[in-house]
C-alpha positions in Angstrom: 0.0 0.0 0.0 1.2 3.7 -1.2 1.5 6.3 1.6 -1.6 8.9 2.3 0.3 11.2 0.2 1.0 8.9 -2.8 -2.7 8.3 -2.9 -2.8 12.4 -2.7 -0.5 12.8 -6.2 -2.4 10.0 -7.2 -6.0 11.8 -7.0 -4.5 14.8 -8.5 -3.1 13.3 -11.6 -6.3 11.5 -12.2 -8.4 14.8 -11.6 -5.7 16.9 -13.9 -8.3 19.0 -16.6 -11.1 17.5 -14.8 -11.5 19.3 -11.4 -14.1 21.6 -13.1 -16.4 19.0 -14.0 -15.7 17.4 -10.9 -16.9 20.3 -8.6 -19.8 20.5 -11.2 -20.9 17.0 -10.4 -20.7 17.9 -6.8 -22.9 21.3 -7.2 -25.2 19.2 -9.1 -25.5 16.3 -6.4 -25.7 19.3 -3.7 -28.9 21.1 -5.3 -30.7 17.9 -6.1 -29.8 17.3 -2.1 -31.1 20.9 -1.1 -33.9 20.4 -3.3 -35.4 17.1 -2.0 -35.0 17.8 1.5 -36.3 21.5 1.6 -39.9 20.8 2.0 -39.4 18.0 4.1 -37.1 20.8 6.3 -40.5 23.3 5.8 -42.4 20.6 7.3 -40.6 20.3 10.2 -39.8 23.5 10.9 -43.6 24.2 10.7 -44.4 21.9 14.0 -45.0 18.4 12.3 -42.9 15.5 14.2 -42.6 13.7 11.1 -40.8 16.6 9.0 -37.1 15.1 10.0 -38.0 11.5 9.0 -39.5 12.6 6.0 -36.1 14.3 5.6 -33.9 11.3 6.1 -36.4 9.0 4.0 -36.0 11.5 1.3 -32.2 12.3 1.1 -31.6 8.4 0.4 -33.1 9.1 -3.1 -29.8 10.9 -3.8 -27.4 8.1 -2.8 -27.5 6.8 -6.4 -26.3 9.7 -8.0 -23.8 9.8 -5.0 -22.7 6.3 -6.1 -22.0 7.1 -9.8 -20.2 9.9 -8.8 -18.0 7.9 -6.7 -18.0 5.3 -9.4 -16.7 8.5 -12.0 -13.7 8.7 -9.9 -13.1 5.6 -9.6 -13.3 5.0 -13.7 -10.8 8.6 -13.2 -8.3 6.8 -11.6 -8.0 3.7 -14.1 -8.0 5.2 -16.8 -7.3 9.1 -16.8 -9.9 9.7 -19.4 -13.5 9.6 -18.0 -15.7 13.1 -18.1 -16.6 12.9 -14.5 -20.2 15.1 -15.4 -21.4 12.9 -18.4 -20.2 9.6 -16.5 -21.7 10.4 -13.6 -25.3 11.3 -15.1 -25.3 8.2 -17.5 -24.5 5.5 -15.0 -26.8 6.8 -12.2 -29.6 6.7 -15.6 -28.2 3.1 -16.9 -27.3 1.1 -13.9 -30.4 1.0 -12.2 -29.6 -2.7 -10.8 -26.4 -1.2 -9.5 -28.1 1.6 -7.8 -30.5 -0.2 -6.4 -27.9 -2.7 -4.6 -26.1 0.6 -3.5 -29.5 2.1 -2.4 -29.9 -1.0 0.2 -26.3 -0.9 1.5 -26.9 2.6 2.4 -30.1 1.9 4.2 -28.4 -1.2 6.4 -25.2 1.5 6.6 -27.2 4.1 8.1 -29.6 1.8 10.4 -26.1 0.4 11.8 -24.6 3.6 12.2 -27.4 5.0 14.0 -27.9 2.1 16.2 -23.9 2.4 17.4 -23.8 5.9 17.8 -26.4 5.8 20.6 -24.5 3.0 22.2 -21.0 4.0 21.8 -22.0 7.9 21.4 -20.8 8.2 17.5 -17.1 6.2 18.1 -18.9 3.0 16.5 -20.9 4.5 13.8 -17.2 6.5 12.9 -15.2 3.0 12.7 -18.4 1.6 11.0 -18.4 4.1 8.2 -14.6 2.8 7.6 -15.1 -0.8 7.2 -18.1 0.0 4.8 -16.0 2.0 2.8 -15.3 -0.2 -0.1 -19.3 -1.4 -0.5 -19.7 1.5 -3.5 -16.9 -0.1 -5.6 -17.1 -3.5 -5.0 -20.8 -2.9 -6.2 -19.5 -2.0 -9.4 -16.6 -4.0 -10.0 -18.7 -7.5 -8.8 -22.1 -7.3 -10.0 -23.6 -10.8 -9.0 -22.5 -9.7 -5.5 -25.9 -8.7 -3.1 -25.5 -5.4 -1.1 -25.0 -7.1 2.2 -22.2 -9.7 0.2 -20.7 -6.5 -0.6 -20.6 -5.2 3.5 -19.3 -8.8 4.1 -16.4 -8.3 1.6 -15.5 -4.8 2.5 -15.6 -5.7 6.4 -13.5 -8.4 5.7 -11.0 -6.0 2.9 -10.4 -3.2 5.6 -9.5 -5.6 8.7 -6.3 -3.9 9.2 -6.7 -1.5 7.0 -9.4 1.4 8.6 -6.7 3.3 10.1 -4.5 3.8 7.2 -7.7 4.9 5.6 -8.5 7.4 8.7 -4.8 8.3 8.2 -5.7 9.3 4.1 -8.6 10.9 5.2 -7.1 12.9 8.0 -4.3 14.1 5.7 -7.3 16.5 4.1 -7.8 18.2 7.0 -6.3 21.2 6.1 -7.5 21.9 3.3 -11.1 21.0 4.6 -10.3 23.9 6.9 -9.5 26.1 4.2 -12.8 24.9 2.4 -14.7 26.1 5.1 -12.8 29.7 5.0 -15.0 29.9 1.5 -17.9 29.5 3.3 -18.1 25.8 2.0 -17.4 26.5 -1.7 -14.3 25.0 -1.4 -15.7 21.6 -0.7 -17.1 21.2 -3.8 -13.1 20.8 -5.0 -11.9 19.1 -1.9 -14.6 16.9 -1.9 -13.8 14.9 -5.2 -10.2 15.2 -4.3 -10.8 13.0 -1.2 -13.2 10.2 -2.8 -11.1 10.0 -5.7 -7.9 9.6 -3.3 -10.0 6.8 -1.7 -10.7 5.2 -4.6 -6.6 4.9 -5.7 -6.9 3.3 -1.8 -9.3 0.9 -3.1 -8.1 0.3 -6.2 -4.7 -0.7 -4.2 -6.5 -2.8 -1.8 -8.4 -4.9 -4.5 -4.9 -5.5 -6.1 -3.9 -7.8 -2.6 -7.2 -8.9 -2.4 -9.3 -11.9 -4.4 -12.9 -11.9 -3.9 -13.9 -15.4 -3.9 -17.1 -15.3 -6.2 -18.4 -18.4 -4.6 -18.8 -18.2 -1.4 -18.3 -13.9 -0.9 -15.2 -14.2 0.9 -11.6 -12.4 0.7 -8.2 -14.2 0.7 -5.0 -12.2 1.2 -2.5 -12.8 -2.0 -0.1 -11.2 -3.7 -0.6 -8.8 -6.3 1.0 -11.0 -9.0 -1.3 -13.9 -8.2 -4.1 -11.3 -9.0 -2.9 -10.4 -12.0 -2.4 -14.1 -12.9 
C-alpha cells in the first residue's frame, strides 16, 4: 500500500483537466440534495414531528447519484480519461440494478450507524463508516454480489486497513479547513479530491485482495497472483 500522500498525487493526476467537472458533479448532487430535502425541512420546521424522518427518507433518493459519482472517480483513476459530469449522469440513468444494490447498503449502513452511535456515542458509527467503505466499488466491479455480500467483503478488505484509511482521510484536514474559510465552496473541489484519493486506496486494496465469487469471501495474496 502507497502512503496517504501517494494516494494524494495520485488523485491529482487523475483529476488533472477535470477538477471543473468534478466540482460540477458535486454542485449538481448538492442542489438535487437541497432540493429534495427542503420541503421536508418546511415541514418540520412548521411543528409536524414527522418533518425530520421525511427528511432522512428523502435524502436516500440521492445516494445513487452519489454512487455514480464515486464510481466516475473511480473510472478517473484507471483510466485518466472519464468526463466525470457525463459519467456520472449516464451510470446513475443506466445502472439501475447497481443503484438499487447501493441504495440497500446505504439503508443497512445508516440503520447500523445510527444504532452504534447511541451506544457507543458516534465512536462505533465512525469506525463503522470505515469498514463499509469499499461497499460503493465493490458494487460495481462484482455485479452478481448482493449489497449485504458487498458489506461482508468490505468488512472483511479493511480488517487492518481502517486506520490507514482514517490516516488518508485525515491528511485533508487542512484543506477541509481552508474549504470552510470559503464559506463551504471549497468543498465542492476538496470533496472529489478525497473520494477520488479513496478510490486509488481501493483500487490498491483490490490489487492484494481476491474476492472469492463463490462463497463472498476475501483471501489475502499477492498482487502478481491477481494479475495471474
Amino acid at each position: 500500500m502507497k502512503t496517504p500522500y501517494e494516494y494524494r498525487a495520485q488523485a491529482r493526476e487523475a483529476l488533472r483537466n477535470q477538477w471543473g467537472d468534478a466540482a460540477i458533479a458535486s454542485l449538481i448532487i448538492l442542489f438535487i440534495a437541497i432540493a429534495i430535502s427542503t420541503p421536508s425541512v418546511i415541514t418540520s420546521l412548521k411543528g409536524s414531528e414527522w418533518g425530520s424522518s421525511i427528511t432522512t427518507l428523502l435524502s436516500i433518493l440521492v445516494l445513487p447519484l452519489q454512487y455514480a459519482f464515486y464510481i466516475s472517480l473511480l473510472d478517473r483513476v484507471r483510466s485518466n480519461e472519464t468526463n466525470i459530469v457525463n459519467y456520472t449522469i449516464t451510470y446513475a440513468r443506466q445502472h439501475a440494478y447497481a443503484n438499487m444494490r447501493f441504495l440497500v447498503a446505504g439503508l443497512l449502513i445508516m440503520i447500523l450507524s445510527s444504532l452504534l452511535a447511541v451506544v457507543t456515542l458516534g465512536i462505533g458509527a465512525i469506525i463503522l463508516s470505515y469498514a463499509y467503505g469499499m461497499v460503493p466499488y465493490l458494487l460495481h466491479d462484482y455485479p452478481e454480489l448482493s449489497a449485504r455480500e458487498a458489506m461482508k467483503i468490505s468488512r472483511e478488505m479493511m480488517r487492518g486497513q481502517k486506520w490507514n484509511l482514517f490516516v488518508l482521510d485525515l491528511t485533508f484536514i487542512g484543506w477541509i479547513l481552508l474549504a470552510l474559510c470559503t464559506a463551504g465552496v471549497g468543498m465542492l473541489f476538496v470533496q472529489p479530491y478525497m473520494l477520488t484519493a479513496r478510490a486509488a486506496f481501493y483500487d490498491d486494496l483490490k490489487a492484494t485482495t481476491i474476492v472469492d465469487d463463490t462463497d463472498n469471501t476475501t483471501e489475502e495474496a499477492t498482487a502478481e497472483e491477481v494479475a495471474n
